[in-house]
MIVEX-805304 format. One line per 10 residues: number of its first residue (from 1); their letters; for each residue x, y, z of N, C-alpha, C. Coordinates in Angstrom, 3 decimals. Layout:
<pts>
NUM) a) X,Y,Z,X,Y,Z,X,Y,Z; ... $
</pts>
This chain:
<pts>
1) xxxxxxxxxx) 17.621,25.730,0.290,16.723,24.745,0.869,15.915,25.407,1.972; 14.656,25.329,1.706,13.562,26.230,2.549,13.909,25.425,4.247; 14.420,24.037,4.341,14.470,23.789,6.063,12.673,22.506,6.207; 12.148,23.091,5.306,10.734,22.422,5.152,10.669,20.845,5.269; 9.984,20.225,5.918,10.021,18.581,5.905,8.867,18.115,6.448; 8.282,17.441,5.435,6.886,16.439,5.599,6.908,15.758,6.631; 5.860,15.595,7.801,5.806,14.980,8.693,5.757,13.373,8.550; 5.801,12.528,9.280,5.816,10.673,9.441,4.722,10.638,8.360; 3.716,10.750,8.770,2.631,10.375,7.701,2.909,10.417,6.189; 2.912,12.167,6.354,3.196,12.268,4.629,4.520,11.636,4.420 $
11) xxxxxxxxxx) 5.633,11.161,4.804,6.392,10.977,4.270,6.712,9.086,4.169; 5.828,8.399,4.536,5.555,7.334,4.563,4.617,6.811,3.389; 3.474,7.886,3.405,2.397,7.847,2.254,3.430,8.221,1.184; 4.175,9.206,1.436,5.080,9.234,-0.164,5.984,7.991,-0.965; 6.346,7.225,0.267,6.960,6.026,0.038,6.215,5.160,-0.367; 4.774,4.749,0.023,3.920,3.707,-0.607,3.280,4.511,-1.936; 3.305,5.628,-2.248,3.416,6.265,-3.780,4.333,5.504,-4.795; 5.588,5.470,-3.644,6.637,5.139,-5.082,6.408,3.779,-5.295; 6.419,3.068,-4.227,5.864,1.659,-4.438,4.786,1.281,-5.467; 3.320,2.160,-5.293,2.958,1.501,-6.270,2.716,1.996,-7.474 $
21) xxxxxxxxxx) 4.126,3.536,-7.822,4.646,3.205,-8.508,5.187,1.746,-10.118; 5.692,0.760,-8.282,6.167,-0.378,-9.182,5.154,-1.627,-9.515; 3.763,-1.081,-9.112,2.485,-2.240,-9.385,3.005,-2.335,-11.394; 1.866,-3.573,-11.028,2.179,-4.008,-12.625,0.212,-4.219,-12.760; -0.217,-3.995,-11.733,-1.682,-4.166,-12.311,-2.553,-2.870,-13.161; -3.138,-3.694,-13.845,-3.600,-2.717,-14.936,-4.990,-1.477,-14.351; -5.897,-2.186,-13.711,-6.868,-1.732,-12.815,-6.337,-0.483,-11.779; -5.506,-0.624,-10.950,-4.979,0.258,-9.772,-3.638,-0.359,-9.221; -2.957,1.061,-9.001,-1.946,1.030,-8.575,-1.906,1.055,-7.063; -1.288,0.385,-6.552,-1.489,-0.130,-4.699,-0.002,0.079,-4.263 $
31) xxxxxxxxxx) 0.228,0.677,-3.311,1.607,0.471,-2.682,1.261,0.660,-0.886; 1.907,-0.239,-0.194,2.117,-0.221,1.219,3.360,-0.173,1.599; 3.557,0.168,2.254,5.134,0.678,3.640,4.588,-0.008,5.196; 5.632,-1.113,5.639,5.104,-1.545,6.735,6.180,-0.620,7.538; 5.965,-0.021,8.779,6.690,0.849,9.875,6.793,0.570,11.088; 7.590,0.075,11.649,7.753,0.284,13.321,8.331,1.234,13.758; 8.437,1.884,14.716,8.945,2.679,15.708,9.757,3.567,14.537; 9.082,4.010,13.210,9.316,5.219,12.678,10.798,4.423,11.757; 10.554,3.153,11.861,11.742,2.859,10.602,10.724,1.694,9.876; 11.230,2.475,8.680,10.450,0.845,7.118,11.030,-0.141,7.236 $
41) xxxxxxxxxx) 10.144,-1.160,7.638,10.810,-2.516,7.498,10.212,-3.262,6.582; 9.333,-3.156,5.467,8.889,-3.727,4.367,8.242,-2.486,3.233; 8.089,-2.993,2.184,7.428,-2.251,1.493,6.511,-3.485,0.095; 5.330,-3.146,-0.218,5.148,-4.042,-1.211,4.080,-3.095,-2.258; 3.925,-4.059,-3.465,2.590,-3.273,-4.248,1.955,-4.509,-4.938; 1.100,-3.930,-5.962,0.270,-5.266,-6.551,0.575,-5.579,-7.375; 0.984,-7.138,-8.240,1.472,-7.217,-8.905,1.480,-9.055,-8.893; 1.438,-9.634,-9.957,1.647,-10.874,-10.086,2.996,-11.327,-9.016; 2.798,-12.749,-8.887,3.894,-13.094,-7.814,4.995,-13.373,-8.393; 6.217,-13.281,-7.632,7.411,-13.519,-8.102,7.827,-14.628,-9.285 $
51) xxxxxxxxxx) 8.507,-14.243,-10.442,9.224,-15.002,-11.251,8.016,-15.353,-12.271; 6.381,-14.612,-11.638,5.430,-15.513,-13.208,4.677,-14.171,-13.869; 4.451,-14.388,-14.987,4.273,-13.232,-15.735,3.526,-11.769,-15.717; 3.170,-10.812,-15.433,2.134,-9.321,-15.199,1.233,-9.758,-15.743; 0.311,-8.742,-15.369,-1.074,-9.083,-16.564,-0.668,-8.198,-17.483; 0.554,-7.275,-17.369,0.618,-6.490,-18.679,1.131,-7.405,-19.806; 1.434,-8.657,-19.334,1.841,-9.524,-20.401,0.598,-10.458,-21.296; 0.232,-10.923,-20.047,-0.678,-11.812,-20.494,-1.957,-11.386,-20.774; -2.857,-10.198,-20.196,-3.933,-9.567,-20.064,-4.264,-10.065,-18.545; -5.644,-8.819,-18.527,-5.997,-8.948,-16.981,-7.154,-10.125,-16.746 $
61) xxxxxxxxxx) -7.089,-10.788,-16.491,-7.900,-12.163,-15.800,-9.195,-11.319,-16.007; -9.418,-10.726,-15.040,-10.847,-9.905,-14.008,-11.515,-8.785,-15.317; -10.476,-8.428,-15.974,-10.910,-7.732,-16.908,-11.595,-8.286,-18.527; -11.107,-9.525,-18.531,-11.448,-10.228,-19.785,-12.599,-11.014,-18.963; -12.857,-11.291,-17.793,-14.070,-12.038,-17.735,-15.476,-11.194,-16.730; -15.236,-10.149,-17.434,-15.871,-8.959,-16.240,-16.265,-8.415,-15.223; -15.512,-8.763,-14.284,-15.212,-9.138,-13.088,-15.172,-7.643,-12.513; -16.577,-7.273,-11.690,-16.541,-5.896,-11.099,-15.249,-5.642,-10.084; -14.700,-4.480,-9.827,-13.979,-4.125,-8.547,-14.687,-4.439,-7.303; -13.960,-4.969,-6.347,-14.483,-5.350,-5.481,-15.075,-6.763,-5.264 $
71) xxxxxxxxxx) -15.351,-7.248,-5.794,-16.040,-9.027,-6.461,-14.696,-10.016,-6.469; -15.105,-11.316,-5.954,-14.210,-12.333,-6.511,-13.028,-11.903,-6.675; -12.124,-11.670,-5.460,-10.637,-11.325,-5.209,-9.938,-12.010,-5.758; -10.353,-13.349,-5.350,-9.774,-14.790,-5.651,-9.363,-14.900,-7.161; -10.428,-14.389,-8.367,-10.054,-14.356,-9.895,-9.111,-13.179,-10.297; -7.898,-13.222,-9.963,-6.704,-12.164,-9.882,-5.043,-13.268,-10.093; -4.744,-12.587,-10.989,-3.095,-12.999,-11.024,-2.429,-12.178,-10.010; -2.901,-11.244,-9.304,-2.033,-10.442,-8.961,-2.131,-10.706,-7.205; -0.890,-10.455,-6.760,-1.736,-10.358,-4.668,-1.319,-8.802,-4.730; -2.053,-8.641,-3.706,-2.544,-7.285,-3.127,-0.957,-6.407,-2.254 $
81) xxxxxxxxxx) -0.682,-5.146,-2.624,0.296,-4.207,-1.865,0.602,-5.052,-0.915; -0.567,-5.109,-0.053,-0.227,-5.123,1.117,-0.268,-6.776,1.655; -0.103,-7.686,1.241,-0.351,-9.239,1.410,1.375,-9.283,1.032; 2.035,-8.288,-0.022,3.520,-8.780,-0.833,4.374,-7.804,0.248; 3.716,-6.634,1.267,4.662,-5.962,2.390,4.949,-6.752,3.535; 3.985,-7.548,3.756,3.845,-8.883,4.761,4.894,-9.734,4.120; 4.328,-10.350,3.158,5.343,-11.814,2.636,6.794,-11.274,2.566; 7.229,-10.128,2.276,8.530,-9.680,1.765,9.160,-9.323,3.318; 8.583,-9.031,4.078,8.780,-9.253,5.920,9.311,-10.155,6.055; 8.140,-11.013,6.091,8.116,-12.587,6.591,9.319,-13.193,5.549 $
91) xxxxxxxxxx) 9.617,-13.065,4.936,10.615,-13.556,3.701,12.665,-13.698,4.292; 12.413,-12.221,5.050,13.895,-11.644,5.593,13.391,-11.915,7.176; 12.479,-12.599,7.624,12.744,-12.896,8.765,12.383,-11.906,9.657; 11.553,-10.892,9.280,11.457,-9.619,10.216,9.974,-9.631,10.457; 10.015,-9.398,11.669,8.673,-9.375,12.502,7.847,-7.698,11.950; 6.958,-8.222,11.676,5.644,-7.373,12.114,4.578,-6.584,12.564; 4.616,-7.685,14.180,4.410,-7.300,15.265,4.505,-6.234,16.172; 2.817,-5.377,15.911,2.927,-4.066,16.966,3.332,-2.666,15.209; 3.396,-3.278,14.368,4.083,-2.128,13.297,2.568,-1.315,12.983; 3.053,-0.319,11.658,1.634,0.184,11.227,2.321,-0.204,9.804 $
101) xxxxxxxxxx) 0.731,-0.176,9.135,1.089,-0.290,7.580,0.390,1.134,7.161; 1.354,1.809,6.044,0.795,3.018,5.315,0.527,2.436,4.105; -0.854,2.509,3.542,-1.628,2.231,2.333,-1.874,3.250,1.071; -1.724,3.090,0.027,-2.673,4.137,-1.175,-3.836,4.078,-0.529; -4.145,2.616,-0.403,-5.220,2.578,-0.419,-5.891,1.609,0.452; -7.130,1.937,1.125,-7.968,0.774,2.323,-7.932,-0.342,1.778; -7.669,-1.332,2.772,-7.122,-2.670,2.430,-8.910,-3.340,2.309; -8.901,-4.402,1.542,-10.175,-5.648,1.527,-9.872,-6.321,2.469; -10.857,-7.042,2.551,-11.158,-7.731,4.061,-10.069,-9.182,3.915; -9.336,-9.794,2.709,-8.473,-10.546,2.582,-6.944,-10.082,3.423 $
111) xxxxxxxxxx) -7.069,-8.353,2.926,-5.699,-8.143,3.437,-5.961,-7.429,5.202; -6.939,-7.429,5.108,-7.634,-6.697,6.732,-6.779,-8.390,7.173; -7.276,-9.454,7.135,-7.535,-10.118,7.633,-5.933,-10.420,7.659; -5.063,-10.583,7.107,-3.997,-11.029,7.154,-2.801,-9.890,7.871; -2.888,-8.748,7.734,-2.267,-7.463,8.197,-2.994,-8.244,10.020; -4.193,-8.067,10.445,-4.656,-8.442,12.085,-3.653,-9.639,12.505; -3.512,-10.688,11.198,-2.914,-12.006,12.215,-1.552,-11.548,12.084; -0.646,-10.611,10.820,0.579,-10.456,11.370,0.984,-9.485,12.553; -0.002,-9.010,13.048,0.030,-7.863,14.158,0.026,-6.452,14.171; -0.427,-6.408,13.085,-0.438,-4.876,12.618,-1.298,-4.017,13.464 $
121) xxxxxxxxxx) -1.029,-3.016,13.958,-1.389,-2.630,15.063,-2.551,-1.200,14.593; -1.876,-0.115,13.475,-2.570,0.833,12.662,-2.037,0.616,11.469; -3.347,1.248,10.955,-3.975,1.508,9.010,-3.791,2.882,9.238; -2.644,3.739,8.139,-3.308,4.863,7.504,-3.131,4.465,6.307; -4.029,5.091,5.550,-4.461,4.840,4.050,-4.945,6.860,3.931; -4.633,6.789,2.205,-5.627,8.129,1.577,-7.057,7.238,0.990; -7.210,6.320,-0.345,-8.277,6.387,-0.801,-9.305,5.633,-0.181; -10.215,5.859,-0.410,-11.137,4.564,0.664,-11.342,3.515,-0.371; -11.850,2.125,0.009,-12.716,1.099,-0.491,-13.826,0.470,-0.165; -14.975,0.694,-0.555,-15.778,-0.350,0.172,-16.355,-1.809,0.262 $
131) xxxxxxxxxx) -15.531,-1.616,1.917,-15.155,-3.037,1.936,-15.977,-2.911,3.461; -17.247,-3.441,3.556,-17.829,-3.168,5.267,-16.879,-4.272,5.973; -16.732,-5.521,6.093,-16.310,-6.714,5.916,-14.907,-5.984,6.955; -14.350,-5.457,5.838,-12.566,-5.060,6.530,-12.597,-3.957,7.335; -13.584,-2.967,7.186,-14.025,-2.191,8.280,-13.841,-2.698,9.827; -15.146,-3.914,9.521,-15.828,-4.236,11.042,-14.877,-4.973,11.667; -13.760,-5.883,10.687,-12.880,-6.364,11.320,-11.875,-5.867,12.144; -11.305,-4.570,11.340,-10.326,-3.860,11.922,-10.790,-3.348,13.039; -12.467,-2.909,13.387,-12.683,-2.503,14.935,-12.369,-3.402,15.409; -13.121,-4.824,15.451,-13.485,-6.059,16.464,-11.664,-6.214,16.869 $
141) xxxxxxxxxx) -10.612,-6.030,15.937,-9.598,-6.071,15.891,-8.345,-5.039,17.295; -9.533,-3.906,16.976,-9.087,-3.107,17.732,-7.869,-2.337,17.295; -7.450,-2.471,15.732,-6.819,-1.760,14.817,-6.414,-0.148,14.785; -5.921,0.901,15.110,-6.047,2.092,14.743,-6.114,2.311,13.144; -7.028,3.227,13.004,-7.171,3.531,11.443,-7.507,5.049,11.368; -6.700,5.038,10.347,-6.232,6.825,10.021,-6.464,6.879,8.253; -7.445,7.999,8.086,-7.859,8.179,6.962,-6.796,9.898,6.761; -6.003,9.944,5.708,-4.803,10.610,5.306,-6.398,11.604,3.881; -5.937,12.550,3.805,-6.531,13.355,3.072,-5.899,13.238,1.099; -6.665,13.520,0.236,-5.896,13.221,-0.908,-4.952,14.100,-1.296 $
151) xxxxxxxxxx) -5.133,15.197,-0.460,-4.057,16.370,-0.967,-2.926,15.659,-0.497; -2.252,14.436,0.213,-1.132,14.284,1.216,-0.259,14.623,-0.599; -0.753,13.658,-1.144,0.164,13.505,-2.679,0.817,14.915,-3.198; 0.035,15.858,-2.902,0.291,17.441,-3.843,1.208,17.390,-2.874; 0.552,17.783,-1.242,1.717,17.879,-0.426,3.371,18.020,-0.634; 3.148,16.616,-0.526,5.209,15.700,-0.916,5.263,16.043,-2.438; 4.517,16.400,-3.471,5.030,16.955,-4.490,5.651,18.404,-4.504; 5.292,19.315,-3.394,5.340,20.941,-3.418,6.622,20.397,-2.961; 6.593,19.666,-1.827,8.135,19.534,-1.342,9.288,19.107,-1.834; 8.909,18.528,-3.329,10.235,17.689,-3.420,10.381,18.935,-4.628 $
161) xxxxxxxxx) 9.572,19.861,-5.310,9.954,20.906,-5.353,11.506,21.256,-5.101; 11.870,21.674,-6.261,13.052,22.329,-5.848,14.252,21.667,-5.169; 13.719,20.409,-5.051,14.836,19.597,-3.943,15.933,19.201,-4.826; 15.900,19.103,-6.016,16.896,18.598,-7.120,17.004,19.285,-8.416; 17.331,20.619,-8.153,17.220,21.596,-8.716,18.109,20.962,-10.397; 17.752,21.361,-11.154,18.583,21.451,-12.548,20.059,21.777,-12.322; 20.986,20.504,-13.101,22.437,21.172,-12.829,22.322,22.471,-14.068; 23.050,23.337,-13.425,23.821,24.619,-13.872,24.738,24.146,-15.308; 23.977,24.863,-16.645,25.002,24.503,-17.856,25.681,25.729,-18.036 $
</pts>
């Protein structure tokens, strides 16, 4: 074992990897990690809501009625990473307040808006979105926001490298 270890960032961004991982949306895969004081206290991704069917079941809403990215949030079976890292918080009773959320990806101005009222204090994200809307909010907000580079992904891949080497036949 090289001793080697990904700093907070990357290793937070690796965790909202695996998360959205577990998206079920057909369009993009989304995962968030909510963090306080350097411990996860939520994690969520995108995906239809609890107990009712994926769009991998049923088909995608937005996609059968051509519904650009970015357009009409509202025509979605699915809620957003980061709206299900909040609710799954709020669910076990655990505060929010003062945390950061690590993103795939820049939140829309739905989840800007809901991450500000639970108290989310910083955004890092890798991909961008444009969303001016969730931008201007997160200043007026007074938000920290941290744009993560796309290599973070290769990164935590070089590292996990070797970490679980092949058993010996």
């Amino acid at each position: 074992m090289s001793g080697e270890r990904p700093g907070w960032d990357s290793y937070f961004m690796m965790i909202a990897g695996v998360a959205a991982s577990r998206s079920t949306c057909l369009r993009r895969k989304v995962g968030a990690v909510i963090v306080r004081d350097n411990h996860i206290i939520s994690t969520g991704y995108n995906g239809a809501p609890k107990g009712l069917p994926h769009c991998g079941e049923v088909g995608c809403l937005r996609q059968q009625l051509g519904i650009p990215s970015g357009e009409r949030h509202e025509i979605c079976r699915g809620s957003h990473a980061e709206m299900n890292a909040i609710a799954q918080a709020a669910a076990v009773g655990t505060s929010t307040s003062g945390a950061a959320m690590y993103c795939t990806h820049e939140p829309c101005s739905f989840c800007t808006k809901a991450m500000i009222n639970a108290g989310i204090k910083k955004l890092v994200y890798v991909h961008p979105y444009p969303d001016e809307l969730a931008s201007a909010m997160r200043k007026d907000a007074s938000m920290a926001v941290q744009k993560l580079p796309t290599g973070v992904f290769a990164e935590v891949c070089r590292l996990m490298e070797g970490l679980f080497p092949p058993e010996q036949q």
